[in-house]
C-alpha positions in Angstrom: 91.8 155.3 107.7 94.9 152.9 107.1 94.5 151.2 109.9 90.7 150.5 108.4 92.0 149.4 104.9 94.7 147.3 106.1 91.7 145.4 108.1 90.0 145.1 105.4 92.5 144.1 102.9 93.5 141.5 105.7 90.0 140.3 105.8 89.6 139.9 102.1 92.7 138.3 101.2 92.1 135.4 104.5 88.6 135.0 102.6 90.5 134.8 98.8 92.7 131.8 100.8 90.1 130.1 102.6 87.7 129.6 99.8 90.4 129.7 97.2 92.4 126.6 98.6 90.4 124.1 97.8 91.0 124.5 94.3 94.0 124.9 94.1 95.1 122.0 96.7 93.1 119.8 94.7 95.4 119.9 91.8 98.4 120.8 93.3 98.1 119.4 96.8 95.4 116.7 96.9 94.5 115.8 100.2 94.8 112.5 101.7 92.5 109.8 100.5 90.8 107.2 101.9 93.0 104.1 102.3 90.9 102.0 100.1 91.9 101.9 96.3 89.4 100.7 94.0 88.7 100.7 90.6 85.8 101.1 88.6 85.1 97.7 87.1 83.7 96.5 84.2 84.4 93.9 81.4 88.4 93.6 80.3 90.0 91.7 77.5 93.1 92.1 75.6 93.2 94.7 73.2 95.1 94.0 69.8 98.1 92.9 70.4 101.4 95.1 68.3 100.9 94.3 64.6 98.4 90.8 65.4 94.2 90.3 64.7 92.3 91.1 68.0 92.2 87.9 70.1 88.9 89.6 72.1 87.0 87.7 74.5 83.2 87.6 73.6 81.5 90.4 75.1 79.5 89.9 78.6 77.5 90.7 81.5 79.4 92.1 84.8 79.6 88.5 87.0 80.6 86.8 89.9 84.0 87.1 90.4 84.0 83.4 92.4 81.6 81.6 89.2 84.0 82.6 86.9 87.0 81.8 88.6 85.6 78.4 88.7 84.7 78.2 85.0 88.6 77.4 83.2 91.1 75.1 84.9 93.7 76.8 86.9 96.9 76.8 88.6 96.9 78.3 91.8 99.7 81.1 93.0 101.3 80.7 96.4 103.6 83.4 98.0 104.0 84.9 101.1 103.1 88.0 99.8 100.9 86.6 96.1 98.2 84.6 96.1 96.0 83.7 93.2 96.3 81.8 90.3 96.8 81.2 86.3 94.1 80.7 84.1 95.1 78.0 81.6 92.6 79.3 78.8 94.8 81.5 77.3 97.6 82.0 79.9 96.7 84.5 81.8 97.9 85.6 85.0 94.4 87.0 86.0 93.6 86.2 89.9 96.1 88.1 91.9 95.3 89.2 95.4 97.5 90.9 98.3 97.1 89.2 101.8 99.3 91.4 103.5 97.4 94.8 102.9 93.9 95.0 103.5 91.7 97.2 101.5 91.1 99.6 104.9 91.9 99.5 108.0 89.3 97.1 110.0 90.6 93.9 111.0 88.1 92.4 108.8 88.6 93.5 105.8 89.3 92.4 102.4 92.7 91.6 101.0 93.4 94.2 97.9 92.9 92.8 94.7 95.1 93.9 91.9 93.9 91.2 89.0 90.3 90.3 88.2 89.3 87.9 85.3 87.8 88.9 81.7 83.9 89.5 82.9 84.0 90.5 86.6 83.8 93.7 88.4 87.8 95.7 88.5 88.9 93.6 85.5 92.8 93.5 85.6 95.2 90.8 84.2 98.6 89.8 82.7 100.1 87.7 80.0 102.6 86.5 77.5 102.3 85.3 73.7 103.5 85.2 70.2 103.0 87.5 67.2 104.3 85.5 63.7 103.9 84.4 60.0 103.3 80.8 58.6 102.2 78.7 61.8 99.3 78.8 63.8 99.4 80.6 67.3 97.8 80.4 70.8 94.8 82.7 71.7 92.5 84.0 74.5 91.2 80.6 73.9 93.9 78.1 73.7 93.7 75.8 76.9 97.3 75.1 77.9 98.4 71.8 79.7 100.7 72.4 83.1 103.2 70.5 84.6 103.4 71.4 88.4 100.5 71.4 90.5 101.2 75.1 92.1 103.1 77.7 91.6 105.7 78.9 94.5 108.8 80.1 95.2 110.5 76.7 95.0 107.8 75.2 92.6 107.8 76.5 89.2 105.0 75.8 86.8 105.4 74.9 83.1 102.3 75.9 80.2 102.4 74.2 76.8 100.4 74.3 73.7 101.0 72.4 70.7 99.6 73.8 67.4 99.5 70.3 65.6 101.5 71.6 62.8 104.9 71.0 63.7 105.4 74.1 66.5 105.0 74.0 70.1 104.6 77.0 72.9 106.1 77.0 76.1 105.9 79.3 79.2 107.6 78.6 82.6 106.7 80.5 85.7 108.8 81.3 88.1 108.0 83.4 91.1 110.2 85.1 93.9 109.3 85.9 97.7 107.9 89.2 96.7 106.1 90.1 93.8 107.6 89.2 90.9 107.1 86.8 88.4 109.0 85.4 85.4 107.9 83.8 82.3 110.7 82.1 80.0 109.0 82.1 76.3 110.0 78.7 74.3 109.3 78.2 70.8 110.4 74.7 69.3 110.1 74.3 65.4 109.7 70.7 64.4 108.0 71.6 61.0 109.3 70.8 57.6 109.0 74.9 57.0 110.3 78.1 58.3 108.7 80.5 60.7 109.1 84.3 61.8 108.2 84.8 65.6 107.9 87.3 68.2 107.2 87.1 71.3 104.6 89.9 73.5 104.1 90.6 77.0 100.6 93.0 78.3 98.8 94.3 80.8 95.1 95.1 80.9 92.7 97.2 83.0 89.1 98.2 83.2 88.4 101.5 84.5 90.4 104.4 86.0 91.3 104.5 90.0 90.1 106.9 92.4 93.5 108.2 93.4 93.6 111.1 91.0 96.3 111.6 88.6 98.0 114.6 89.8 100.5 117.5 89.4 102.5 116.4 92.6 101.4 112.3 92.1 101.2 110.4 88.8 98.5 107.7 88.5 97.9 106.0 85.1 100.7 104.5 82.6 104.3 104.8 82.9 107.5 103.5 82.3 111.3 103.5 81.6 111.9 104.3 78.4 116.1 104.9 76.8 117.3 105.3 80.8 114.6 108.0 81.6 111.4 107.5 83.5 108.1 108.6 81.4 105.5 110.0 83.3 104.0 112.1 80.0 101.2 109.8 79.4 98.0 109.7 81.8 94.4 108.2 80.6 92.8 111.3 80.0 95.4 111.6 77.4 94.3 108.1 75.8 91.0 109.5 76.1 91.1 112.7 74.1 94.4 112.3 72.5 96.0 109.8 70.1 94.7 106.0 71.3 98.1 104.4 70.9 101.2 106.1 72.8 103.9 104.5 71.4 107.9 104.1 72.6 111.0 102.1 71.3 113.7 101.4 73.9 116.7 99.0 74.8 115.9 97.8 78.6 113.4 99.9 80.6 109.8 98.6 81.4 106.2 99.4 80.6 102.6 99.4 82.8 100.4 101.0 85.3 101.0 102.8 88.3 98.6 103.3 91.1 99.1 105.1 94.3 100.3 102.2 95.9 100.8 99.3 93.1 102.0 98.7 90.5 101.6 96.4 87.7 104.2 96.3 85.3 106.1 94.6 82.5 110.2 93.9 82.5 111.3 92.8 78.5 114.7 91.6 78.0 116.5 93.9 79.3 119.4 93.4 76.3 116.3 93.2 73.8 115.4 96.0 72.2 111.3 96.0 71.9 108.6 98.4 71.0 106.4 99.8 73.8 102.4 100.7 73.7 99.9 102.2 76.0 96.4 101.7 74.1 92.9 102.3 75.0 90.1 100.3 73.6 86.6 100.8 73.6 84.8 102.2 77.5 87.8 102.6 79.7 89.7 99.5 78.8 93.3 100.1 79.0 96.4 98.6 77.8 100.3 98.3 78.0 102.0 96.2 76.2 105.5 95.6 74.3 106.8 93.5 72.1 110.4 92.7 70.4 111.9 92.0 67.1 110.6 88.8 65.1 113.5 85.1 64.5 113.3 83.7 61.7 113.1 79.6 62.7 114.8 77.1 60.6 113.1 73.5 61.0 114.6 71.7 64.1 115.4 75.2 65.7 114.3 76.9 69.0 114.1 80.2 70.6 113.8 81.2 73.9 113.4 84.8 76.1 112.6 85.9 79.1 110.4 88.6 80.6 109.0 89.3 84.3 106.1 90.6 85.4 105.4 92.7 88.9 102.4 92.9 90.0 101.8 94.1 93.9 102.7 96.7 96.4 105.4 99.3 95.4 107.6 99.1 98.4 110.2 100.9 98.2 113.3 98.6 99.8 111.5 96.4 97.2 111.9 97.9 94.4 115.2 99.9 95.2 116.1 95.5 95.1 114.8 95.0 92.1 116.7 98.1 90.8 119.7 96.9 92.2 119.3 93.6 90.4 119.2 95.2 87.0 115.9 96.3 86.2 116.3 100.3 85.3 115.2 102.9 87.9 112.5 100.5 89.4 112.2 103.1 92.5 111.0 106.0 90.2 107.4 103.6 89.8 107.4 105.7 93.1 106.7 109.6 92.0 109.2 110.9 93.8 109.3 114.4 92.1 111.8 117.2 91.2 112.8 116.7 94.7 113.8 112.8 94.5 117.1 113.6 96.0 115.4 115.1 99.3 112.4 113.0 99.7 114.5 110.0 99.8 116.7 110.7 102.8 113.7 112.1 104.9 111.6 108.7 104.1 115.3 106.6 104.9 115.3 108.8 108.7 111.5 107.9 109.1 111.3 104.7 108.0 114.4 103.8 110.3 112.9 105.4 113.3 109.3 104.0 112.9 111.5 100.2 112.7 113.4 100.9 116.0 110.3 102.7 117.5 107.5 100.8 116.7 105.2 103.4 116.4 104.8 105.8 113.1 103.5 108.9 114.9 106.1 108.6 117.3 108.3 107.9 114.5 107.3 111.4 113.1 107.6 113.5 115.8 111.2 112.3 116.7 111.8 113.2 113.2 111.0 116.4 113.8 113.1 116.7 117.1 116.2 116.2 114.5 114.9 118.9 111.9 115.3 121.0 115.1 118.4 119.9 116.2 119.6 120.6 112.5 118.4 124.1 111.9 119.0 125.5 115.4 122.1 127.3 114.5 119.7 128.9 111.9 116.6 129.5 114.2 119.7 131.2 116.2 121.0 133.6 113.3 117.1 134.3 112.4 116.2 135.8 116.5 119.8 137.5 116.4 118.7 138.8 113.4 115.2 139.7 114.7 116.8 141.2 117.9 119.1 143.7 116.0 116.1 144.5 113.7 114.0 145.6 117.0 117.2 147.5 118.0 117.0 149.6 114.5 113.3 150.2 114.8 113.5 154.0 116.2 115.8 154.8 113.7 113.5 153.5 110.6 110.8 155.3 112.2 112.9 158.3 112.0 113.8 157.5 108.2 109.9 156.9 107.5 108.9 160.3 108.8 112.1 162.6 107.7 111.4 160.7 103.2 108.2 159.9 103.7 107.5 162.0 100.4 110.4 160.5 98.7 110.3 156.8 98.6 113.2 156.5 96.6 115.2 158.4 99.0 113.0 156.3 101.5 114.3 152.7 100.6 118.3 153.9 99.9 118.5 155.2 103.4 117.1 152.4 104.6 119.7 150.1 102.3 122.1 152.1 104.1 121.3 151.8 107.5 121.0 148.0 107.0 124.5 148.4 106.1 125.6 150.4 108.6 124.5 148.3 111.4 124.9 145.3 110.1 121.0 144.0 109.4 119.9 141.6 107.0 115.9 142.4 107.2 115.6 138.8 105.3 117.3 136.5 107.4 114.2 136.0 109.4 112.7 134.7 106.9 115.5 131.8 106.0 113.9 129.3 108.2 111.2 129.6 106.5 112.5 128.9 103.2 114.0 125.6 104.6 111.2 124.1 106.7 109.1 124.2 103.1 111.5 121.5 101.4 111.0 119.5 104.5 107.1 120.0 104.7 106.7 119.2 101.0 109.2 115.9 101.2 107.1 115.1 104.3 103.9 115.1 102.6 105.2 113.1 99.7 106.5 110.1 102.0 102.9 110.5 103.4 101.2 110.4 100.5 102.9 108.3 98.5 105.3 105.7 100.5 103.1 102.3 101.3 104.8 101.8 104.4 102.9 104.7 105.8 99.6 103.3 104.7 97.2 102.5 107.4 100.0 103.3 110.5 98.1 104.0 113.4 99.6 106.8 116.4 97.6 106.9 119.5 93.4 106.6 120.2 91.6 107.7 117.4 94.2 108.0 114.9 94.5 104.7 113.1 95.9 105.8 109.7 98.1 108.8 110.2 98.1 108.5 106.0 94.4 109.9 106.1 92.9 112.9 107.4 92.0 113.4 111.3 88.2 111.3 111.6 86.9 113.4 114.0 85.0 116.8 113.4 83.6 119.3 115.8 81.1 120.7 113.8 79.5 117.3 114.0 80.7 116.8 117.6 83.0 114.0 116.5 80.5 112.1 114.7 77.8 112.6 117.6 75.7 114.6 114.9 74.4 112.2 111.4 76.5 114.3 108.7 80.1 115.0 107.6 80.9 118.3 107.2 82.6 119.7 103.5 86.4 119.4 103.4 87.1 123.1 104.1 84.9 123.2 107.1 86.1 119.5 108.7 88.1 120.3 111.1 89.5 118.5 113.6 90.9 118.0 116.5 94.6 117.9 115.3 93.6 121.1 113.1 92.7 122.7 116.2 95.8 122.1 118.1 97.4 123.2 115.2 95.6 126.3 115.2 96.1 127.3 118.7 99.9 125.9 118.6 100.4 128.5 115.8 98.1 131.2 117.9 100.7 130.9 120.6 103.8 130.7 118.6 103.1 134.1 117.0 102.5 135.2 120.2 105.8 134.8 121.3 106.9 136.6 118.2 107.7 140.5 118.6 104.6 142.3 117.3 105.1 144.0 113.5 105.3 147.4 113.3 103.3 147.3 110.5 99.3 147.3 111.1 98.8 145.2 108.2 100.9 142.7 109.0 99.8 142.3 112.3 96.2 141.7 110.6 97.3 138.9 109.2 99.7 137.6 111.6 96.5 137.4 114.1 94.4 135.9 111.4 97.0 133.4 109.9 97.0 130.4 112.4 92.9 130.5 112.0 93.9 130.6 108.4 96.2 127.5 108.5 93.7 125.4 110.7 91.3 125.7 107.5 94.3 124.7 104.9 95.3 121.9 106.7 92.8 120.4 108.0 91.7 117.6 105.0 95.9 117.1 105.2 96.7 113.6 106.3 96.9 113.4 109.9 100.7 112.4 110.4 101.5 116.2 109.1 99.8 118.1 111.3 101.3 115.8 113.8 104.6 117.4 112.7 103.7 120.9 112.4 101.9 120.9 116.2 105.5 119.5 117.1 107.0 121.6 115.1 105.3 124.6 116.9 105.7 123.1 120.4 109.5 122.9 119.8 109.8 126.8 117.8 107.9 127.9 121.4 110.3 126.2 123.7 113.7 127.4 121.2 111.8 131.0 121.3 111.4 130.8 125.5 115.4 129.9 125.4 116.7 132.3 123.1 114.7 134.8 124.2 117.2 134.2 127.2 120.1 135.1 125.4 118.8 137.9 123.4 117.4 140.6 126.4 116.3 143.0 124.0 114.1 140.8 121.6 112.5 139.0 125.0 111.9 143.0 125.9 110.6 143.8 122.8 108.0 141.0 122.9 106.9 141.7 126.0 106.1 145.2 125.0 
């Protein structure tokens, strides 16, 4: 009659899992997503800049992107890893495009796009400007004059305005090798008057991205606020919340973080300024900052500096940017609470995958070193196993002679433990370990660019995504795709049956129950990790091929546990 329960028990709690998971990995867990990231688009403008009168664009129609591109004079952007260009009406940095990632993974495809002008579809752009008293200042439609035909890492580009009433305006653009750009603000007072002055820096968007915003991966605003990273605000908070999020802070930065870019502001960093994230009317989105107003005298001039990033947060990138002064740059990464750990384990991979060539193989030599580092562990844990076999008779003894005295039960079981030297939960310490390095695993994997789009072998091209091929649909031979819980792979499979034969290995539990779900549990974990990305169950099956082979060797050494499984 145990036996029976203990099945069914088994039965319902693999069900509870199995139809459970899905929740609950979508908001702890999220699967991997497709390697395209788009927004939905729309019509952008700048909201109201800090203490100013809206400078909106007039309102229009969703249109093409290469007509209005083609509509204001420009200056184009040229990088090795930028290309775009500035739109002199209003001096915005609002045509930015990424030739070096493709939106997925065909040969074909389209370069991501991070900035869109006012009026297309995936509006996105940047700029710089002036909030004062007593002059007249440039606007969304103020037409600037350049000097410098392109802009470029050796070429920079100067904007000017002139008000006609005795102040001018001044940006120059410079831009690194990477992705970011800075714009030194000039004002020059030449009126008979005084004027107050502060210069501005924003960042607008239209829409929310598909990556979700998640408990294990931010997506929405963020910055460095007072030497701490913010990750408190998401748009769904700028939804239903207050429409204005606002910070104060000495050096930090202020934008948008998306699972792979980011597009973000750099004030002064020995200004102090006053931060925003805003939301305007649909899903228009903002982040902007601005710092403390000079007074100019007549004849007088002021001058600061800001940069602006806008493109692919990778990570030796921005740990270089952090290193040249701008604060915790790496954390536009969401490392986590386990920072410390993920970044060594991404360090390892990253530096195999550059020697090796190949990612997948990358990940599974990784794995050969977790191995190599938590043998003497896997060694304690089948000693440990070996001398709990050896006690077995005797616990059966105890669990017939108390079995109507629990109490008496469980503190002669303490003591014999003690007496022959047992710890019944040092089996169970590899365990503990090997999560930390799962979890850090799925992080790099999820959230680490450089893993983007890294093929292994045949049909795994993007060991970032999920396995393509499902038998229920025979590999794609059959017109439908099967629901996430049910899509199961071939790398799920091997999993499964990797798993089926480690536990095989394994002494069998005296326990009925647990044997239940010891038989059930690699079926189980097939399910769970099949919509994973692909490059983790690469490391689990190797994982499992190397626990067989340490099993087959220790068994060796341990004559008793090697008997025991047998039996």
């Amino acid at each position: 009659m145990d036996d029976k329960k203990n099945i069914i028990l088994a039965v319902l709690l693999t069900a509870a899992i199995l139809f459970g998971w899905p929740y609950i990995a979508d908001h702890f867990f999220p699967a991997a997503n497709p390697p395209a990231t788009k927004i939905e688009g729309g019509n952008a403008q700048p909201l109201p800049k800090p203490g100013a009168d809206p400078t909106a664009d007039s309102p229009s129609a969703i249109r093409d992107r290469n007509l209005v591109l083609q509509e204001s004079p420009r200056v184009p952007i040229r990088t090795p890893k930028l290309t775009g260009s500035i739109n002199l009406k209003g001096a915005r940095i609002d045509d930015i495009v990424l030739p070096t990632y493709g939106e997925t993974i065909a040969k074909n495809a389209p370069a991501v796009r991070l900035y869109s002008p006012s009026g297309t579809k995936d509006a996105a752009f940047a700029g710089f400007g002036w909030q004062g008293e007593g002059l007249k200042l440039p606007d969304a439609n103020s037409v600037w004059t350049a000097e410098g035909s392109e802009l470029t890492p050796t070429s920079p580009v100067t904007l000017r305005w002139n008000n006609g009433a005795g102040q001018s305006f001044e940006i120059r653009f410079t831009v690194d090798q990477n992705y970011m750009i800075t714009a030194q603000q000039k004002v020059s007072n030449s009126g008979a008057g005084v004027v107050s002055v502060k210069p501005y820096g924003y960042v607008s968007r239209m829409g929310i991205p598909h990556d979700p915003d998640t408990w294990t991966i931010h997506i929405g605003p963020m910055g460095v606020f007072n030497g701490a990273a913010n990750y408190d605000v998401n748009y769904q908070d700028l939804d239903e919340g207050p429409s204005t999020q606002s910070f104060q802070s000495t050096g930090g930065w202020l934008g948008f973080t998306d699972k792979y870019w980011l597009s973000a502001l750099v004030p002064d960093q020995n200004a102090a300024f006053s931060g925003q994230f805003r939301k305007g009317g649909g899903t228009q989105y903002q982040a902007d900052y601005s710092l403390q107003p000079t007074v100019l005298a007549s004849g007088k001039a002021i001058t600061q500096t800001a940069r602006l990033f806008v493109g692919a947060k990778e990570v030796k990138t921005l740990e270089a940017y952090q290193d040249a002064g701008v604060p915790l740059f790496d954390r536009a990464i969401d490392w986590g609470w386990f920072y410390w750990f993920e970044k060594p384990i991404f360090a390892l991979l990253h530096w195999l995958f550059e020697h090796i060539g190949n990612f997948g193989v990358a990940i599974i030599c990784l794995t050969f070193v977790v191995r190599a580092l938590m043998f003497p562990v896997a060694q304690r844990q089948f000693a440990s196993m070996a001398a709990m076999r050896a006690v077995q008779p005797k616990m059966k003894a105890l669990q017939e002679q108390y079995k109507d005295d629990k109490p008496k039960l469980q503190q002669e079981m303490m003591a014999l433990y003690k007496r022959e030297k047992v710890n019944p939960l040092a089996g169970c310490l590899p365990i503990f370990i090997q999560i930390p390095i799962f979890f850090a695993l799925y992080k790099v994997l999820q959230l680490t660019i450089e893993m983007r789009h890294q093929p292994f072998v045949l049909w795994i091209q993007d060991l970032s995504a999920p396995d393509p091929l499902h038998i229920l649909n025979l590999f794609g031979l059959l017109p439908f795709t099967p629901p996430s819980f049910l899509a199961i792979g071939v790398l799920a499979l091997l999993l499964g049956i990797s798993m089926w034969l480690q536990f095989k290995l394994n002494p069998a539990q005296m326990d009925p129950m647990q044997q239940q779900i010891f038989s059930i549990m690699p079926w189980m974990m097939m399910f769970i990790m099949a919509p994973f990305a692909a490059g983790l169950l690469v490391y689990w099956i190797t994982n499992n091929c190397l626990s067989m082979l340490q099993q087959w060797w220790l068994y060796k050494r341990h004559p008793v546990l090697s008997a025991a499984a047998v039996k």
